[in-house]
C-alpha positions, 0 to 999 in steps of 0.5 A: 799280392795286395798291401794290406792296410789298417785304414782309420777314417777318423773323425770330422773331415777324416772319412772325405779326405781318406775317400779320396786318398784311397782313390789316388792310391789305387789309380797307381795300380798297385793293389791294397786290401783296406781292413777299416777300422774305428778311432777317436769319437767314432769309435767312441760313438760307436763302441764307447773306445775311443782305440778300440781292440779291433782297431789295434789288433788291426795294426798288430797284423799289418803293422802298416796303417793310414790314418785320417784326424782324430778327436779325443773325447773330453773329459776324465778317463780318455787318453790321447788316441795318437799317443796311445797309438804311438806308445802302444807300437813303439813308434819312436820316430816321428817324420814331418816333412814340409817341402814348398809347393805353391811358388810366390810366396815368403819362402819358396825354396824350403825342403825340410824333413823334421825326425822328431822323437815320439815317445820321450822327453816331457811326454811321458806324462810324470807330473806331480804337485808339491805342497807350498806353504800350505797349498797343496797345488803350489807347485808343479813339476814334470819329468822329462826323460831322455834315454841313450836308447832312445836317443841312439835310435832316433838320432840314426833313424835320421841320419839313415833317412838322410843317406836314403833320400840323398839329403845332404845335412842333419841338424840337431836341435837341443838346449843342452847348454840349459838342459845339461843331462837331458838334452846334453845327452841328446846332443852327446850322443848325436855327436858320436853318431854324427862321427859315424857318417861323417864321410857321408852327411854332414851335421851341425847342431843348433840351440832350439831358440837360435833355430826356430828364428833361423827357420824364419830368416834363411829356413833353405839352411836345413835340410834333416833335423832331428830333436827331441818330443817337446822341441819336435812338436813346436818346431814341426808346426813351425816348419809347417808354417813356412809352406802354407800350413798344416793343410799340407802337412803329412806325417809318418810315425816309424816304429821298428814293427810298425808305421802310421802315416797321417794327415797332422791337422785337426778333424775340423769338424766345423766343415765336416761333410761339406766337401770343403776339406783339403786332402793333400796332407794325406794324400802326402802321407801316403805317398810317405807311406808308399816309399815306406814300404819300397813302392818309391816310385808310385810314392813319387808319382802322388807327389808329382800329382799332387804338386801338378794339380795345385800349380799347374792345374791350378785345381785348388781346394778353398784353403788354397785360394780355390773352389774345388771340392775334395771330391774334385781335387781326388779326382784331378790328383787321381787323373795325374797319376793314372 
């Protein structure tokens, strides 16, 4: 029986890259229905939504999509289309892994997976302004909220990705000696948590400042990481950073009754249709997405492929110091795997 898949091209470079995402995919042998749906400026394009109903009803019946980058519309009235998909599905878990790839570079021995949560803290958007002497923009504030719900799920999220992918340590990323009840919260909680495995997985937790210049000294020190949404979404990037770039960045946002794999980078509409785009972030989300649903092994066999074309093949996109085309590096990653 056929996966079924909402498939979002996207924007930009996004209808390239998932083209030869797709390709990969089914040279695995498994058997996909694709159900193609709009997102960000083409659907704005083409229905004046930038997430239209169709789109979400989509996910609704699937519960599983890819996902190529979106761009939101500027100006007044347009939300965010990857956090109105997040907040919609309850998608609390945000997943980035960033693993090296390419040797001979500063670092060659990171391997680390990021839980970030998706759906708290800052995010969620309360802001105000205060009158100040008169002015009426003379001071802004923001709320940042962290429920024990909402910790208690991510935080185990990550220690039960860490028992079911064999990692051996968690560490929790806060400012709790700062941020006493909000990240304190964090941090009690995933203290207690922590007790629960602890014949299982390791933990430690670290102040957000001392880890992000420890990811740039000793960053094979970490192995699972959890956090919270601010903190997530700069030390993800960081991480990131340590393997080469966004360019080989997947993403997976992991809700209870459903999931959106990504590529994280930009629509970079820039190189938009020139052939020039590297599909790897992608194609690596979908190897996240295979394992998602129980198809480990054909999850490990796009990674396999992917790693091989680039190091030894040494088919590269131009990001890469190469000359192939997406279309070509598809095929090369799709020939791997077949």
């Amino acid at each position: 029986m056929p996966y079924d898949i909402t498939l979002i091209p996207g924007d930009g470079i996004g209808p390239e890259i998932t083209d030869a995402t797709v390709k990969v995919l089914e040279a695995t042998g498994l058997a996909f229905t694709w159900d193609r749906q709009l997102g960000g400026m083409a659907a704005v394009d083409a229905t004046g939504d930038p997430l239209p109903p169709a789109t979400l009803d989509s996910i609704r019946r699937t519960k599983l999509a890819l996902k190529g980058p979106l761009t939101t519309p500027v100006g007044g009235g347009f939300r965010s289309v990857n956090v109105a998909l997040r907040k919609e599905f309850q998608l609390y878990a945000n997943v980035r892994p960033a693993k090296t790839i390419i040797p001979g570079g500063r670092f060659d021995h990171v391997d680390i997976v990021l839980v970030r949560e998706n759906l708290e803290g800052l995010y969620i958007g309360q802001e105000r302004w205060v009158e100040v002497d008169g002015d009426p923009h003379g001071q802004a504030e923001s709320v940042a909220v962290v429920t024990r719900v909402g910790a208690e799920r991510v935080i185990r999220y990550a220690f039960e990705y860490a028992i079911r992918h064999h990692r051996k340590k968690v560490t929790l990323v806060h400012k709790a000696n700062i941020l006493k009840y909000t990240t304190g919260l964090f941090l009690e909680i995933g203290r207690e948590i922590a007790a629960e495995y602890a014949d299982r997985v390791a933990f430690e937790d670290m102040i957000v400042d001392n880890c992000a210049m420890q990811l740039v000294i000793r960053p094979e020190q970490f192995d699972v990481m959890v956090t919270t949404n601010l903190f997530g979404d700069i030390l993800s990037d960081e991480i990131s950073g340590l393997v080469g770039g966004l360019g080989l960045a997947p993403g997976g946002n992991i809700g209870s009754d459903a999931a959106i794999f990504e590529a994280v980078h930009g629509s970079a509409p820039d190189i938009a249709g020139q052939g020039l785009a590297n599909p790897s972030a992608l194609l690596l989300a979908a190897a996240m997405m295979l394992e998602h649903i129980g198809e480990d092994e054909a999850g490990r066999r796009v990674r396999r492929a992917i790693i091989a074309t680039i190091v030894a093949d040494e088919v590269r996109t131009r990001d890469l110091g190469g000359t192939a085309s997406t279309q070509e590096f598809g095929d090369a990653v799709a020939r791997r795997v077949g």
